[in-house]
C-alpha positions as CSV (number, residue, x, y, z in Angstrom):
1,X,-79.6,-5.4,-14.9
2,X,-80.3,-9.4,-13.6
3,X,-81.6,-10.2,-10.9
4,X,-80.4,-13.2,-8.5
5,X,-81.8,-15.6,-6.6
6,X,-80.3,-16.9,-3.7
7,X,-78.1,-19.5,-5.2
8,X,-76.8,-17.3,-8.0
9,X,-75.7,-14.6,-5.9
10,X,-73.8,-17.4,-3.3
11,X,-72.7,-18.6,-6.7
12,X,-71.3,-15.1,-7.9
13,X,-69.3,-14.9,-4.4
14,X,-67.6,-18.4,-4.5
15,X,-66.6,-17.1,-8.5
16,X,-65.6,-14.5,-7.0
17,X,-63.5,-16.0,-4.4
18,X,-62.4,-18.9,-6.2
19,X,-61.9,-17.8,-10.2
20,X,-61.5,-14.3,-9.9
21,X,-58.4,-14.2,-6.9
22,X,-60.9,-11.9,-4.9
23,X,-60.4,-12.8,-1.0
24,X,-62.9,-12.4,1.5
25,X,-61.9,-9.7,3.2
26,X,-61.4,-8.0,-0.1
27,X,-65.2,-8.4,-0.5
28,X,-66.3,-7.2,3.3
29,X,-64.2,-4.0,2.6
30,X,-65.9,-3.2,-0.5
31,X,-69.3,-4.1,0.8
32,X,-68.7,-2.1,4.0
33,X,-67.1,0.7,2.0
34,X,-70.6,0.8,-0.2
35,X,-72.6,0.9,2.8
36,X,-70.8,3.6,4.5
37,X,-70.9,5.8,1.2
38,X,-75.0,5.6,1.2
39,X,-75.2,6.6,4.7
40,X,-72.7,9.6,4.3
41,X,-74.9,10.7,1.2
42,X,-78.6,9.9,2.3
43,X,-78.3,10.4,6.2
44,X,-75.7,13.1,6.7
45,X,-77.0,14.3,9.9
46,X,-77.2,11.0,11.5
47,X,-74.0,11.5,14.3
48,X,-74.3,8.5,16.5
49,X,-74.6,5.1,14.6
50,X,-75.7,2.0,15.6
51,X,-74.4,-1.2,13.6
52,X,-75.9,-4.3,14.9
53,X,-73.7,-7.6,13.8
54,X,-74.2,-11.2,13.3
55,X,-71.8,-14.0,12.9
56,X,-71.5,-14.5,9.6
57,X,-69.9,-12.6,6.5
58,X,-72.9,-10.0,6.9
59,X,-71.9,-9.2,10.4
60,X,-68.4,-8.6,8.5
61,X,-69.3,-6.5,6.4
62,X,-71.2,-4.5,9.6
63,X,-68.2,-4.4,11.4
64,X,-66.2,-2.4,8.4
65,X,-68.5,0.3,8.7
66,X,-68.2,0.6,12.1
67,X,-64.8,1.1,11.7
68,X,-64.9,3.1,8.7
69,X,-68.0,5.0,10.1
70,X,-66.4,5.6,13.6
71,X,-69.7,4.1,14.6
72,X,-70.6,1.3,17.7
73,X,-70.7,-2.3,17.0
74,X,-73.6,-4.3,18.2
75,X,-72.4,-7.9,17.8
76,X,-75.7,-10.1,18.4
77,X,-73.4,-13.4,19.0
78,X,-70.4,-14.2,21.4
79,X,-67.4,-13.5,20.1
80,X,-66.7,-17.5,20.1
81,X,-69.6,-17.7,17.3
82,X,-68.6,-15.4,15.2
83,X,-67.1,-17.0,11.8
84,X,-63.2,-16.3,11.1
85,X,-64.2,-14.1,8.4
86,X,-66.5,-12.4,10.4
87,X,-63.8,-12.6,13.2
88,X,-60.9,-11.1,11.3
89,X,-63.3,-7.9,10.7
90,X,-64.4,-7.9,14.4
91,X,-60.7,-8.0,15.6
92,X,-60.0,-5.1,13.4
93,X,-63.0,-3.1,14.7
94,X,-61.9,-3.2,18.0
95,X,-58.6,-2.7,17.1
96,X,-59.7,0.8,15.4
97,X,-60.9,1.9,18.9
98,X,-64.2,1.2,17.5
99,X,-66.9,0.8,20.5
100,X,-68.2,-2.6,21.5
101,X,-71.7,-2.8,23.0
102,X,-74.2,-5.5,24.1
103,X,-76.8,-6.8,22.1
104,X,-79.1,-5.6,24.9
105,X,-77.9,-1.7,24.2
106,X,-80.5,1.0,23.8
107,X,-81.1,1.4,20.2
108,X,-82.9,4.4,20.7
109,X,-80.2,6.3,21.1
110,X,-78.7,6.2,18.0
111,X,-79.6,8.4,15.2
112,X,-79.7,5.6,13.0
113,X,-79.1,1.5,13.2
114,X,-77.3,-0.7,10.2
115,X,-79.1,-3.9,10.1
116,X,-76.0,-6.2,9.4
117,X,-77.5,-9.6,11.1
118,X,-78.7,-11.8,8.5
119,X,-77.6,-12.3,4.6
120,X,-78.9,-14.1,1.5
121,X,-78.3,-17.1,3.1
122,X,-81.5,-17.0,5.7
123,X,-84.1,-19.3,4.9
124,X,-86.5,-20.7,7.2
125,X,-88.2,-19.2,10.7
126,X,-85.7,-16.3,12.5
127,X,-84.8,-18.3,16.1
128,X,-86.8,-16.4,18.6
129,X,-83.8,-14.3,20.3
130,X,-83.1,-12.5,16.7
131,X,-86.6,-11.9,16.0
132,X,-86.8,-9.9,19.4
133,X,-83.6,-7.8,18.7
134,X,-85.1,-7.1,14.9
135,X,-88.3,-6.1,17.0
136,X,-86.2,-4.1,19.2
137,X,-84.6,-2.1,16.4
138,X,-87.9,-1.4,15.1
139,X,-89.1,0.0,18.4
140,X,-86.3,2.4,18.6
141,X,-87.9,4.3,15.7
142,X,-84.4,5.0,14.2
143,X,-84.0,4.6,10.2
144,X,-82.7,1.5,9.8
145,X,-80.0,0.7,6.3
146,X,-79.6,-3.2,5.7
147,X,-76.8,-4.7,4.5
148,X,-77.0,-7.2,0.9
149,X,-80.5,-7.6,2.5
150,X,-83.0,-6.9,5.3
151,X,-82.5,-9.5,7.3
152,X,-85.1,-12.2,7.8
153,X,-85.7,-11.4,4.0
154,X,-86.5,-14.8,1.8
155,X,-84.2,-14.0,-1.3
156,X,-86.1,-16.2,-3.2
157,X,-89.9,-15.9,-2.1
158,X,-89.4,-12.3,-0.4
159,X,-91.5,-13.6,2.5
160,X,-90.4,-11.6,5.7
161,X,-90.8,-11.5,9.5
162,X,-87.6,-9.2,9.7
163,X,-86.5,-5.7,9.3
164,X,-88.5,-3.1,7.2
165,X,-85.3,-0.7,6.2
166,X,-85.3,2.5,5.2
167,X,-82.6,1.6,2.8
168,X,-81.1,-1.4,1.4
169,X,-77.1,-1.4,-0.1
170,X,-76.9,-4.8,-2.0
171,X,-74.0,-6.1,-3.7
172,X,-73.5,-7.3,-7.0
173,X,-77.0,-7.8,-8.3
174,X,-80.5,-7.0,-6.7
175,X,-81.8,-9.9,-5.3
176,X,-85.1,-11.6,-6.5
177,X,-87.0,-11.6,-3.3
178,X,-86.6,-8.4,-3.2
179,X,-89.6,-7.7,-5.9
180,X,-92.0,-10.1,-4.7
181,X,-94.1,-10.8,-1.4
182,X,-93.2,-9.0,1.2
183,X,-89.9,-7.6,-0.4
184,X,-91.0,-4.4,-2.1
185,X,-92.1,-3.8,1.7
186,X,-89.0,-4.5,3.6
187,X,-86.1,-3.0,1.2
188,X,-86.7,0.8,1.6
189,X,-85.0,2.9,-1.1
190,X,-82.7,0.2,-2.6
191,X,-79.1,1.3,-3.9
192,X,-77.1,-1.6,-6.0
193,X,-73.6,-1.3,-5.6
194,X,-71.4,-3.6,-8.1
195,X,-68.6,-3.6,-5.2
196,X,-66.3,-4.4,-8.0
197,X,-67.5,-7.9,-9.1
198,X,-65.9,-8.9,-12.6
199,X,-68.7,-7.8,-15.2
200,X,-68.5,-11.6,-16.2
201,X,-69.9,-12.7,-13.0
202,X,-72.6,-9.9,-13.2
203,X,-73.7,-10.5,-17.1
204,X,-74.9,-14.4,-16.8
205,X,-78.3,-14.6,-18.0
206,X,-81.1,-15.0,-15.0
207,X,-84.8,-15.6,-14.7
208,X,-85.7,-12.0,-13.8
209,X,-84.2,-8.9,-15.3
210,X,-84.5,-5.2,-13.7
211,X,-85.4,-2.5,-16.6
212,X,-82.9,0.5,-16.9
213,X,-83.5,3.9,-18.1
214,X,-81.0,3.5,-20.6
215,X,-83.3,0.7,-22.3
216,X,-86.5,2.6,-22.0
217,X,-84.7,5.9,-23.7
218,X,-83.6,3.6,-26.6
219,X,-87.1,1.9,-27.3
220,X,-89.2,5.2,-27.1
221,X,-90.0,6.3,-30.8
222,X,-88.6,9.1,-32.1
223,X,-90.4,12.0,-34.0
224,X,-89.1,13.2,-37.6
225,X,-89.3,16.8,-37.9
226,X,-91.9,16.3,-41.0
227,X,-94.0,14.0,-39.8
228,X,-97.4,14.1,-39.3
229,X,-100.3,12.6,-37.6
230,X,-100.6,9.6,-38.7
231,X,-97.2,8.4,-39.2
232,X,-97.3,8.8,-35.5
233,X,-100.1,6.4,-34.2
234,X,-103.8,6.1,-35.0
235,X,-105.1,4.6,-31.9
236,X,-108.7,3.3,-31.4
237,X,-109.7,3.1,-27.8
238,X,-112.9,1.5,-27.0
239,X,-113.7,2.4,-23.2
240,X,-116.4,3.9,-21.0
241,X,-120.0,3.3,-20.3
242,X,-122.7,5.2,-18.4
243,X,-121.5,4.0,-15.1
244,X,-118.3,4.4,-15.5
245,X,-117.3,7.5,-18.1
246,X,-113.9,8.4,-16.0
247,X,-111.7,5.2,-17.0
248,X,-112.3,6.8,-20.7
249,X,-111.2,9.9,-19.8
250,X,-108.1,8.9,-18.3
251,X,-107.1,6.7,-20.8
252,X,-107.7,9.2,-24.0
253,X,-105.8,11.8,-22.0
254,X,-103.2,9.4,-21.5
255,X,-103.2,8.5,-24.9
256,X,-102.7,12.3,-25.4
257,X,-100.0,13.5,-23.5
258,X,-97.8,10.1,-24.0
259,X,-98.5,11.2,-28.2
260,X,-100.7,9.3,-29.7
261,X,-100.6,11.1,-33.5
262,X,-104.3,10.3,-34.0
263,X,-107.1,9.2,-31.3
264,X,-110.3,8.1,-32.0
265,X,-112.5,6.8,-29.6
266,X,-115.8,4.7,-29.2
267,X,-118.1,4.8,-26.1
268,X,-121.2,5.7,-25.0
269,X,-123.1,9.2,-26.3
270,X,-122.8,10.2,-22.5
271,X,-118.9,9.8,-22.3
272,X,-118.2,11.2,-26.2
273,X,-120.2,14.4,-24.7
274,X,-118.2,14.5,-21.7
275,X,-114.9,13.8,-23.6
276,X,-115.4,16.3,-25.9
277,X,-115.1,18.8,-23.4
278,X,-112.1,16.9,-21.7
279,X,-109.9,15.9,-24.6
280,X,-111.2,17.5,-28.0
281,X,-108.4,16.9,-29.9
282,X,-110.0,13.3,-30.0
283,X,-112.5,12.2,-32.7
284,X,-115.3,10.4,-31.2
285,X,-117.7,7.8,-32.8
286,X,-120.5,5.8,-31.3
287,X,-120.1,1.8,-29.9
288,X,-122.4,0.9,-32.9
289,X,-120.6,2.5,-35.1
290,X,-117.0,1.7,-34.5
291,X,-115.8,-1.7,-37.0
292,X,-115.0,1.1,-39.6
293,X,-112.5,2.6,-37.0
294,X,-111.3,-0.9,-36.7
295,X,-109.2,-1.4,-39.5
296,X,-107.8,1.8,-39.7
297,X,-106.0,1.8,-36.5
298,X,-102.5,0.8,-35.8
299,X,-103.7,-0.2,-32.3
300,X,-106.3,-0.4,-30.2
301,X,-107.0,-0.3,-26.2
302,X,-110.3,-2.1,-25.4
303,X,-111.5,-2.6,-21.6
304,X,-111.3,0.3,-19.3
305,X,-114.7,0.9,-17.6
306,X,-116.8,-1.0,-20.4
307,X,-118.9,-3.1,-18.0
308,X,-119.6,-6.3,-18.4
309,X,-123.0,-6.8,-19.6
310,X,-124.4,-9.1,-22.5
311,X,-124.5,-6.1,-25.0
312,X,-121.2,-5.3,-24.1
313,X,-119.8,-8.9,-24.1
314,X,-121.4,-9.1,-28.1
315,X,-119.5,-5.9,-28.9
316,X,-115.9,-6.9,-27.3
317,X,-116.5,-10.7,-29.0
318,X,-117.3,-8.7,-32.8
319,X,-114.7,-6.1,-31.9
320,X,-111.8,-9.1,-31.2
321,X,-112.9,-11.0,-34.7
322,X,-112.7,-7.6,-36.6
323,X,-109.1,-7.3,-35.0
324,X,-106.1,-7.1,-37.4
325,X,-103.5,-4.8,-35.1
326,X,-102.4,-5.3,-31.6
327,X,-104.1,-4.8,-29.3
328,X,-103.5,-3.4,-25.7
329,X,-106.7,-5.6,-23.1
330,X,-107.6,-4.1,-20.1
331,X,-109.8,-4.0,-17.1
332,X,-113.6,-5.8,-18.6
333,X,-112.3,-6.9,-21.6
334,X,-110.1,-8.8,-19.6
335,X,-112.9,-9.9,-16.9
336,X,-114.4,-11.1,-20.5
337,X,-111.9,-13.3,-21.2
338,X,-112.1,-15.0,-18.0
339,X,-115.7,-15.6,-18.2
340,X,-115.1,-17.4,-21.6
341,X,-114.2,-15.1,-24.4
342,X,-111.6,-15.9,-26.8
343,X,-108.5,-13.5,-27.3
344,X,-107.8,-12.5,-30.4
345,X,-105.4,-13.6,-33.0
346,X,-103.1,-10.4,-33.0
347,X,-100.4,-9.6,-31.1
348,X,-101.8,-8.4,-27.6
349,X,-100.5,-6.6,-24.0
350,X,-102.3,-8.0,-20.8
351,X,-102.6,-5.3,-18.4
352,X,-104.3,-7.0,-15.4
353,X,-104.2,-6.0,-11.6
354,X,-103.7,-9.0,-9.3
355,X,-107.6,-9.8,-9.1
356,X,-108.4,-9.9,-12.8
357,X,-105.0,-12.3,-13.2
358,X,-106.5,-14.5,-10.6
359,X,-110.0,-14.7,-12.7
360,X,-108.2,-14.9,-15.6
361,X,-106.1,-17.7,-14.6
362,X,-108.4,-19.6,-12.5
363,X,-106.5,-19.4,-9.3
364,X,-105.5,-17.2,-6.4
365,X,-101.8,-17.4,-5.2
366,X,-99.2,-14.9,-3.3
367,X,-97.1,-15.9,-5.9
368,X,-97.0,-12.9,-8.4
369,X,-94.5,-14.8,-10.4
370,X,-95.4,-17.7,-10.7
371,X,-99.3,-16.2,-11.2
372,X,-97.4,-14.1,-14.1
373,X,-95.5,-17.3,-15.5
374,X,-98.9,-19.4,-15.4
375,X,-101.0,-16.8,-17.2
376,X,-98.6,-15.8,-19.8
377,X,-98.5,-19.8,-20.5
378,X,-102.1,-19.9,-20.8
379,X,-102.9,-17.0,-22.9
380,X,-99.5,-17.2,-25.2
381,X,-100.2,-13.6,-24.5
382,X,-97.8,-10.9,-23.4
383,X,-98.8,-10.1,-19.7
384,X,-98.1,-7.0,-17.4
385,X,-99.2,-7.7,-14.2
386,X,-100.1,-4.2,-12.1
387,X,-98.7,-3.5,-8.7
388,X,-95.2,-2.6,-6.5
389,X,-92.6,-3.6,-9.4
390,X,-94.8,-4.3,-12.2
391,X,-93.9,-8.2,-14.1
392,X,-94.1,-8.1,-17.8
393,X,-93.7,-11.6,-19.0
394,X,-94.2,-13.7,-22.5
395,X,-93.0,-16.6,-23.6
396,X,-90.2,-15.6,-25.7
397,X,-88.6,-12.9,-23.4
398,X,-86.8,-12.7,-19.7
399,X,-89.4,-11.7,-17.2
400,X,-88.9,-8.1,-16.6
401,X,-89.3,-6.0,-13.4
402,X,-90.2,-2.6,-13.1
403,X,-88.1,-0.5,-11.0
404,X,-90.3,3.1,-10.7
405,X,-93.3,4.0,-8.9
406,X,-94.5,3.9,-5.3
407,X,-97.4,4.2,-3.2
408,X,-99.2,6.8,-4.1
409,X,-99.7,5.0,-7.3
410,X,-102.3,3.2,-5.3
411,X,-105.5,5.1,-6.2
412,X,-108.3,5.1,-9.0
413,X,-107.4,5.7,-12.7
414,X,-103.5,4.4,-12.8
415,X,-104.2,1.6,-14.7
416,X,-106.4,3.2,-17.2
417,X,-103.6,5.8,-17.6
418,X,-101.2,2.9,-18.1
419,X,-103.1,1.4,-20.7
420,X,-103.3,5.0,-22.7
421,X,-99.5,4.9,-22.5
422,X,-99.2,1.0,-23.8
423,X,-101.8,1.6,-26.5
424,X,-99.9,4.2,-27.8
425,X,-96.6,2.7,-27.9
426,X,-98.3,-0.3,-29.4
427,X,-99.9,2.2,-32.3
428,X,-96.2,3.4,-32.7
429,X,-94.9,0.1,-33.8
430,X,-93.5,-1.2,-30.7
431,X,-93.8,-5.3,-29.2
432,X,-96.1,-6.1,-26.8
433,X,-93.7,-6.7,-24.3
434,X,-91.5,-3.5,-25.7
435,X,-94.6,-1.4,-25.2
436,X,-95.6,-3.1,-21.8
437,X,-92.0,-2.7,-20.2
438,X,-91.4,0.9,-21.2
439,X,-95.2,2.1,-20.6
440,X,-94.6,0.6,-17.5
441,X,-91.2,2.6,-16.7
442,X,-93.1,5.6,-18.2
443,X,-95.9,5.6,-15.8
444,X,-94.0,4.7,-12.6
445,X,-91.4,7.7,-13.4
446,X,-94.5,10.2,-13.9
447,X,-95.9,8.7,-10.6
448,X,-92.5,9.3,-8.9
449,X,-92.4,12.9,-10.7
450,X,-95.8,13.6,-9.3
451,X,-94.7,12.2,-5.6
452,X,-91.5,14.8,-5.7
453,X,-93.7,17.9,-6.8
454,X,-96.8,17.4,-4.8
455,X,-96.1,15.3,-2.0
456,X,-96.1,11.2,-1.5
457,X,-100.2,10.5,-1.1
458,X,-102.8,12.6,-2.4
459,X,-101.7,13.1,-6.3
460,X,-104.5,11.7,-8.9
461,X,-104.1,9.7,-11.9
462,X,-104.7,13.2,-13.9
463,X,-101.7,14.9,-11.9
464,X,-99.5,11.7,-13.2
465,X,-101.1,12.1,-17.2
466,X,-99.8,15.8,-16.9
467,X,-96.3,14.9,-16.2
468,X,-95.6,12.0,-19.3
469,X,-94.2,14.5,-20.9
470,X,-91.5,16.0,-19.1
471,X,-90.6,12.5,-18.3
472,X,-90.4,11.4,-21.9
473,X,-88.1,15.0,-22.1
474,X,-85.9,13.9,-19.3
475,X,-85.6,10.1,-20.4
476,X,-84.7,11.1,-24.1
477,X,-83.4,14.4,-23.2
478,X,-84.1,15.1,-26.8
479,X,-83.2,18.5,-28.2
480,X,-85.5,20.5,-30.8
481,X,-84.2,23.6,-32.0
């Protein structure tokens, strides 16, 4: 699914309007329609409901589920402001019977408040007298479902000083600012309704695109019932030290459970004795030993909890000459490459969190994007960057944005389970960016699996290895039998 900035989704309306036949109205209905839907399926004990209104086609659209919703109106602007779109829809409110209160109504009395104040069109500062009614809302400690957007949401930069939702019902196509900045903050659950736009207005090719299950279930590799072993992977990971023998763990389990054919990994005497208890279906061999391992691999995960020291810098430089299959860089190899070392000539997945794309790039901006677009630029390197809707960028593909995980994600040994997932996937004959975007998908879902059986915070990177599996079951819903 793309993704829209501001002017492509104010482009998809006037197509709309003016290519399509579609009328305004026509579009407030629908949106108001979609809105009421979500709140009759997600809130179905909230009773009383609050819909507070601007004075443009948002405040519209707020006024149709008001009426639809037999719920009370909030209009924050005289009637005399309102817009004759918005009008029209505020007329026909009242003319429902539907109740017409003052902006300065208790909002905690309602069960829940729509947010129907400000569209894709804000940019700037919110004028002083909405930012204390958006405050107000928030004080009621009501859940709160926005309209196309929260509003005082950025739709390009997702910078907000506005409403934190509970739930967001946008129209046509999600809306860039959405996934960046303070977006992934403000928006809630997030429910895309396509309101009935032509699928020509919907299909035109953007910057940002939003993976779908569908995609994911069609690049994950299948298994032939004779197969064996190694026609399903031989991965080399190269992780661990002394210090740090956990990120080795994690990322061989990984490795494991997302099914890696054949595993064989290099580290430290310390960690190969530890692993062998953890994960023995591994083959171990020692960091001095390991360039034989090197050319038999279909792939190979170097970084996670390696250290950074001069012996180890001299092993990740001989390990990245020897290289001749792709490679999936994480965590110190990647704080490597920012102190100086040159990538390697194969085929290779970035996997940095936000600090070591900063070091690796040189800079430090609240720009995920553009910190993405810069560093894919300077590496010619596919690049997933880690965090609330993982980016996974190169140069010859759309950006892509990862719609699963959440919160709980945020906790030692995610990444290092990621990259067991993406080395896999690369050892299976996927792309870089194939294997970044559905290791990505793959991980979040398990993370969101793990969040639905054991509760939002608290679940371990080992609680999300354990569930790859049944996710890969229900994303191929494959049948064996």
């Amino acid at each position: 699914m793309w993704i829209a900035s501001r002017e492509e989704s104010q482009a998809i309306d006037r197509r709309a309007l003016g290519e399509f036949g579609l009328t305004s109205q026509e579009l407030m209905e629908a949106e108001g329609s979609a809105v009421a839907r979500v709140i009759r399926e997600h809130f179905p004990t909230a009773n009383r409901v609050g819909v507070v209104c601007g004075k443009g086609n948002n405040g519209g659209d707020g006024f149709v589920v008001a009426r639809l919703m037999g719920a009370i109106a909030i209009p924050v602007f005289p009637e005399s402001e309102l817009s004759p779109e918005c009008l029209v829809q505020f007329e026909s409110a009242r003319a429902a019977g539907v109740q017409i209160r003052t902006c300065d109504s208790n909002f905690a009395e309602f069960d829940l408040l729509v947010d129907a104040v400000l569209g894709t069109g804000f940019l700037g500062a919110l004028r002083p007298e909405i930012a204390a009614i958006l405050a107000r809302m928030h004080a009621a400690d009501k859940p709160i479902v926005s309209v196309d957007v929260p509003s005082g949401l950025d739709c390009n930069s997702g910078r907000s000083e506005g409403i934190r939702a509970t739930h967001t019902v946008t129209f046509g196509l999600p809306k860039r600012g959405m996934f960046l900045a303070d977006g992934p903050d403000t928006i809630g659950c997030l429910t895309v309704d396509d309101i009935g736009f032509p699928q020509e207005l919907l299909g035109a090719v953007t910057e940002l695109w939003l993976t779908e299950a569908a995609e994911v279930r069609r690049l994950l590799p299948t298994r032939n019932r004779n197969s064996h072993k190694g026609r399903n992977g031989r991965l080399l990971i190269i992780a661990g030290s002394d210090d740090m023998p956990g990120a080795c763990l994690l990322t061989a389990t990984a490795a494991l459970r997302a099914g890696a054919g054949y595993i064989c990994v290099a580290s430290t005497p310390r960690v190969l004795g530890a692993l062998s208890v953890v994960a023995p279906e591994c083959v171990h061999v020692r960091l001095d030993e390991l360039s034989h391992q090197i050319g038999l691999a279909d792939a190979v995960v170097i970084g996670p909890g390696l250290g950074t020291s001069p012996t180890t810098r001299n092993m990740v430089e001989q390990v990245f000459g020897l290289l001749q299959s792709p490679a999936c860089i994480d965590a110190d190899a990647l704080n490597l490459v920012s102190q100086g070392l040159p990538l390697p000539q194969v085929p290779c997945l970035l996997t940095p969190h936000p600090g070591e794309l900063h070091r690796l790039i040189g800079t430090e901006s609240s720009d995920r994007l553009d910190s993405l677009n810069r560093a894919v630029k300077q590496t010619g390197k596919t690049v997933l960057l880690k965090g609330a809707f993982t980016l996974i960028g190169t140069a010859e593909n759309q950006t892509y944005v990862n719609p699963t995980g959440n919160a709980g994600m945020a906790t030692a040994g995610m990444g290092d389970a990621l990259a067991g997932i993406a080395g896999t996937l690369l050892a299976q004959g996927l792309s870089p960016h194939d294997a970044g975007v559905t290791a990505a998908y793959w991980h979040g879902a398990a993370g969101d699996l793990a969040a639905e059986e054991l509760g939002p915070i608290g679940y371990t990177a080992r609680d999300l290895i354990a569930r790859l599996p049944s996710v890969r079951a229900k994303l191929v819903q494959s049948c064996v039998g």
